[in-house]
C-alpha positions in Angstrom: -39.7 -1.0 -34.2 -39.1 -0.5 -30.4 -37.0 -3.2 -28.4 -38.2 -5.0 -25.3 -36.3 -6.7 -22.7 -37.2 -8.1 -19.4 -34.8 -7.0 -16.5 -33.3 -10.3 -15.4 -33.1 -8.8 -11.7 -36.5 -7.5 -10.7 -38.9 -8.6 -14.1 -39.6 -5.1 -15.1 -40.4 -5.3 -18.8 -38.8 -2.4 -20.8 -39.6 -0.7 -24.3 -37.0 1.3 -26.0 -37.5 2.9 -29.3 -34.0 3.6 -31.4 -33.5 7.1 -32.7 -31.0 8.3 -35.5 -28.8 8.7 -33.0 -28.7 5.2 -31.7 -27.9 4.0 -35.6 -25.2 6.1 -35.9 -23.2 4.3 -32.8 -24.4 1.6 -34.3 -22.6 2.3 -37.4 -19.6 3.3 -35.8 -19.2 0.7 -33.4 -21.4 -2.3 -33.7 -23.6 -2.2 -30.8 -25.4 1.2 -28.9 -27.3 0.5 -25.7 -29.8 2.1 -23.6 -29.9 2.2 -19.5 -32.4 2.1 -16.9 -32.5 2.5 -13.5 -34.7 0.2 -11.7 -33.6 1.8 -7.5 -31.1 -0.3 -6.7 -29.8 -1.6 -9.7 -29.3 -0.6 -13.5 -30.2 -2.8 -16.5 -28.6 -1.9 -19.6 -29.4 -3.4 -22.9 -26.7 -3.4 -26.0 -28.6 -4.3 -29.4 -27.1 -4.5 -32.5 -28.1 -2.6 -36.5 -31.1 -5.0 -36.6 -32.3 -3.6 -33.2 -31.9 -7.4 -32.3 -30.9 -7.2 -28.4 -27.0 -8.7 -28.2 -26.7 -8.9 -24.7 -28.4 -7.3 -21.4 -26.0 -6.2 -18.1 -27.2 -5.5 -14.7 -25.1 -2.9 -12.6 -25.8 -3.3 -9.2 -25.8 -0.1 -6.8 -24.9 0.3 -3.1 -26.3 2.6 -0.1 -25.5 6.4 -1.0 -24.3 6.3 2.6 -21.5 4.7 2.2 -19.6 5.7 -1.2 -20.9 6.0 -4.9 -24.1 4.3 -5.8 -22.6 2.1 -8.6 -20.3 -0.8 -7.9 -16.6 0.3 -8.5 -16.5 -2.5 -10.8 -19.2 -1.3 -12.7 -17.9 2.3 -12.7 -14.2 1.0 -14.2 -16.6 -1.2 -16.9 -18.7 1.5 -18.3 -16.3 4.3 -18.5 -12.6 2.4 -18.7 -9.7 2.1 -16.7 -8.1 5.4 -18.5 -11.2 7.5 -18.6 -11.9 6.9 -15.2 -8.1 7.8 -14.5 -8.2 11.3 -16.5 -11.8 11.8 -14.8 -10.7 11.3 -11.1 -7.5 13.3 -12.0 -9.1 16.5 -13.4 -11.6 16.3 -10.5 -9.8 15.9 -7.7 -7.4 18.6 -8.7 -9.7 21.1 -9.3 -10.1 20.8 -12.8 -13.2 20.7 -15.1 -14.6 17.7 -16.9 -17.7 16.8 -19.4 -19.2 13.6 -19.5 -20.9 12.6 -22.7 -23.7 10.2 -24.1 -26.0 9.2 -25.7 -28.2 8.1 -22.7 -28.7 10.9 -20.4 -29.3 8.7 -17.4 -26.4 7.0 -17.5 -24.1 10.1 -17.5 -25.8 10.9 -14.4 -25.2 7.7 -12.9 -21.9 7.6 -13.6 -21.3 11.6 -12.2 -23.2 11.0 -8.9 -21.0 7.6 -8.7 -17.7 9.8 -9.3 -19.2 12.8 -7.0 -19.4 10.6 -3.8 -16.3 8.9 -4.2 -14.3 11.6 -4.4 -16.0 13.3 -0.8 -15.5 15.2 0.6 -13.7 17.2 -2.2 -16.8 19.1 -3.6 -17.7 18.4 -7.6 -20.5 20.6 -9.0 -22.8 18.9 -12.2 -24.6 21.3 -14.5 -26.2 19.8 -17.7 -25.4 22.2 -21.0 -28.3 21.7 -23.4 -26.5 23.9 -26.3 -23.5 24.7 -27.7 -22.9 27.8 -25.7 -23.7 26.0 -22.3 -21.0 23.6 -23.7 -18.5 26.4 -24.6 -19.0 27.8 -21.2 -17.5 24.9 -19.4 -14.0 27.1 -19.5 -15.6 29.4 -17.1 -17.5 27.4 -14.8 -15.7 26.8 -11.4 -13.1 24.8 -10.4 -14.7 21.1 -9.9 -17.3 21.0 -12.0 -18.7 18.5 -14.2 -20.7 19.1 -17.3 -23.1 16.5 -18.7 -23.9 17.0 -22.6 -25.6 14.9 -25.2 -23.2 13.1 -27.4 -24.4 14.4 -30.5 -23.6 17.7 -28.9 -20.0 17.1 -28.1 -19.5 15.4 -31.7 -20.9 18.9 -33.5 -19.1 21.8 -31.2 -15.8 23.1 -32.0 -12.9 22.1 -29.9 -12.4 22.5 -26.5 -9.6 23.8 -23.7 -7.2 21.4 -23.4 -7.2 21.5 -19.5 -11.2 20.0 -19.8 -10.9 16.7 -19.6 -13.3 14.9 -22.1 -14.9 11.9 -20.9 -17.4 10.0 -24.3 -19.1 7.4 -22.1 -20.2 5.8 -25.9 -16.6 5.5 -27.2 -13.1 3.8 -25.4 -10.9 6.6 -23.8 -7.5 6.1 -25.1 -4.6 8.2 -23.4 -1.2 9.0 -25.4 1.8 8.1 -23.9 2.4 11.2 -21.7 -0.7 10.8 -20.5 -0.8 7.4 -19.9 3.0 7.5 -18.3 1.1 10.8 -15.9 -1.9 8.6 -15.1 0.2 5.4 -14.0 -0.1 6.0 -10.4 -4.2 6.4 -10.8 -4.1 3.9 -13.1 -2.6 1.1 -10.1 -4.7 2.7 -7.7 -7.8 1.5 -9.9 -5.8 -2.3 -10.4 -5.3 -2.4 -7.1 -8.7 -2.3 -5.7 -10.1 -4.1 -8.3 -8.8 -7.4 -5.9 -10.1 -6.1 -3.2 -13.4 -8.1 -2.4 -15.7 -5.8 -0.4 -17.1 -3.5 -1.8 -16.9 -0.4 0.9 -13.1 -1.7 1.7 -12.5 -0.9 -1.9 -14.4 2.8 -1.5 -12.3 3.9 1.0 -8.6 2.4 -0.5 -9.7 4.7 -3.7 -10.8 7.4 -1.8 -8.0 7.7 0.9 -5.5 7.6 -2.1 -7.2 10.1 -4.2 -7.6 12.1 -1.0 -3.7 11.9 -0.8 -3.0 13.0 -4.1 -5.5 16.3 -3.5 -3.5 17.1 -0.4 -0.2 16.3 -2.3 -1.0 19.2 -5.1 -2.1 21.4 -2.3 1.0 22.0 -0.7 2.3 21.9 -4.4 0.6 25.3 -5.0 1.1 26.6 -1.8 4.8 26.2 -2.3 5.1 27.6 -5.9 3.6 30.2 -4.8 6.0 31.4 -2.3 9.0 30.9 -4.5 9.8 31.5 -8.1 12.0 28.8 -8.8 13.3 25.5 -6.8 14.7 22.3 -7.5 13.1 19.0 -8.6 15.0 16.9 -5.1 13.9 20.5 -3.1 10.5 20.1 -4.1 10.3 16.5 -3.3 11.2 17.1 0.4 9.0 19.6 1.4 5.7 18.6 -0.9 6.5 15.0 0.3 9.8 13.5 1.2 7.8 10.1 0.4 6.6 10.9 -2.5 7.6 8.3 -5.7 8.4 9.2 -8.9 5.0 8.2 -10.1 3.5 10.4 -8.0 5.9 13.2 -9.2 5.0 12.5 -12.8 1.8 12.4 -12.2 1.6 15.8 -9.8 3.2 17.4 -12.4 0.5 16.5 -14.6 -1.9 17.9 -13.2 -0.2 21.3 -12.3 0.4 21.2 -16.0 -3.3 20.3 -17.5 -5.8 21.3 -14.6 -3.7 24.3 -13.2 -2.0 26.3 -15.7 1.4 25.7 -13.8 4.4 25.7 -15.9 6.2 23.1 -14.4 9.5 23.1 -16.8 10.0 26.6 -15.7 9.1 26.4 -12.3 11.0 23.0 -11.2 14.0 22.1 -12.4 15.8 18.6 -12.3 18.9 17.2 -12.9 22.1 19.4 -13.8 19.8 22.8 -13.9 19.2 22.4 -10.0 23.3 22.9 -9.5 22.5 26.5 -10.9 20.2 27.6 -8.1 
């Protein structure tokens, strides 16, 4: 039996028929939810095992002119403070992510919303429609996003570790180290979450994340001119300004996103006497 719901924004009716899919994240999680995108806005409907509708949201968008076409608030509530963090992290260094779903328009939302705030640092999108396309994600290049089907991600075997995975149906949850690496992202996401406008908050994330892309640039130009150096060395010339935070997180993503051995390349505390 199909669901209906009238978007409280603009009155467009909607008509949504549940597939096995949707009753399995029902099963697993109470609620699964369908999105569509009415031009400037998104209405998004959660219903429960009874296909009863629970609750309806509205995601407002903003001009594709000035920053990413969903509300930051919206982005940080559909994919989660820590997702968003790994997500921005693996991006703006370079890495590779996939988003997953179960609603294919809503992983594209949520890419082109990540895509522009991160300009001008270039993210590429492909969709992967099988297993192999999924499997190839380790060779596409550097910046790229992949977009799968949930049910896809949940059935392929498992993937590089320096892909970061990104299930837009299920909480992200970080482990300590990540979660201790992430910190500085993490406050950067806090932080302008008080900001009121909406384009004052665009460019605070952007000129941040913008930072931290320069910041692992001169990283990588400076390993590679030497072999070894010291944790205070390193600090000076990458950035002299630079907080531990930002140290724990650059080393991050040399580890995960750029293959950098960092424990054997930098060393800190008694070790640097031995330079």
């Amino acid at each position: 039996m199909p669901i209906r719901a009238v978007c409280p924004t603009c009155g467009k009716v909607e008509e949504y028929e549940p597939d096995e899919e949707d009753k399995r994240a029902v099963r697993e999680r109470g609620l699964a939810y369908v999105a569509f995108f009415h031009i400037d806005h998104v209405l998004v409907i959660y219903f429960d095992a009874s296909f009863n509708i629970r609750r309806t949201t509205v995601f407002k968008t903003v001009r594709a002119d000035t920053g990413p076409t969903m509300h930051v608030e919206d982005l940080v509530a559909t994919v989660g403070a820590e997702g968003l963090a790994l997500l921005l992290a693996s991006l703006v260094s370079g890495g590779k992510a996939i988003l997953a779903s179960s609603s294919p328009d809503l992983t594209r939302k949520i890419c082109s919303a990540v895509r522009s705030l991160l300009k001008p640092v270039e993210v590429a999108a492909e969709v992967a429609e099988d297993e192999e396309g999924l499997r190839a994600v380790a060779d596409r290049p550097e910046g790229t996003v992949i977009m799968v089907d949930r049910s896809l991600l949940l059935s392929s075997p498992e993937l590089p570790r320096h892909v970061a995975i990104i299930d837009l149906d299920a909480p992200v949850r970080l482990d300590r180290e990540e979660k201790r690496a992430l910190r500085a992202i993490l406050k950067l996401i806090k932080r302008a979450s008080k900001i009121k406008d909406e384009i004052s908050k665009i460019s605070f994330l952007r000129s941040r994340l913008l930072r931290l892309r320069v910041l692992l640039e001169r990283s990588l130009k400076l390993l590679s001119q030497v072999k070894l150096i010291g944790e205070m060395d390193f600090r000076r010339r990458v950035d002299p300004k630079m907080t531990f935070e930002d140290l724990d997180l650059l080393y991050f993503l040399l580890e995960r996103f750029k293959g950098v051995d960092v424990s054997r390349r930098i060393l800190h505390g008694v070790e640097e006497f031995f330079l």
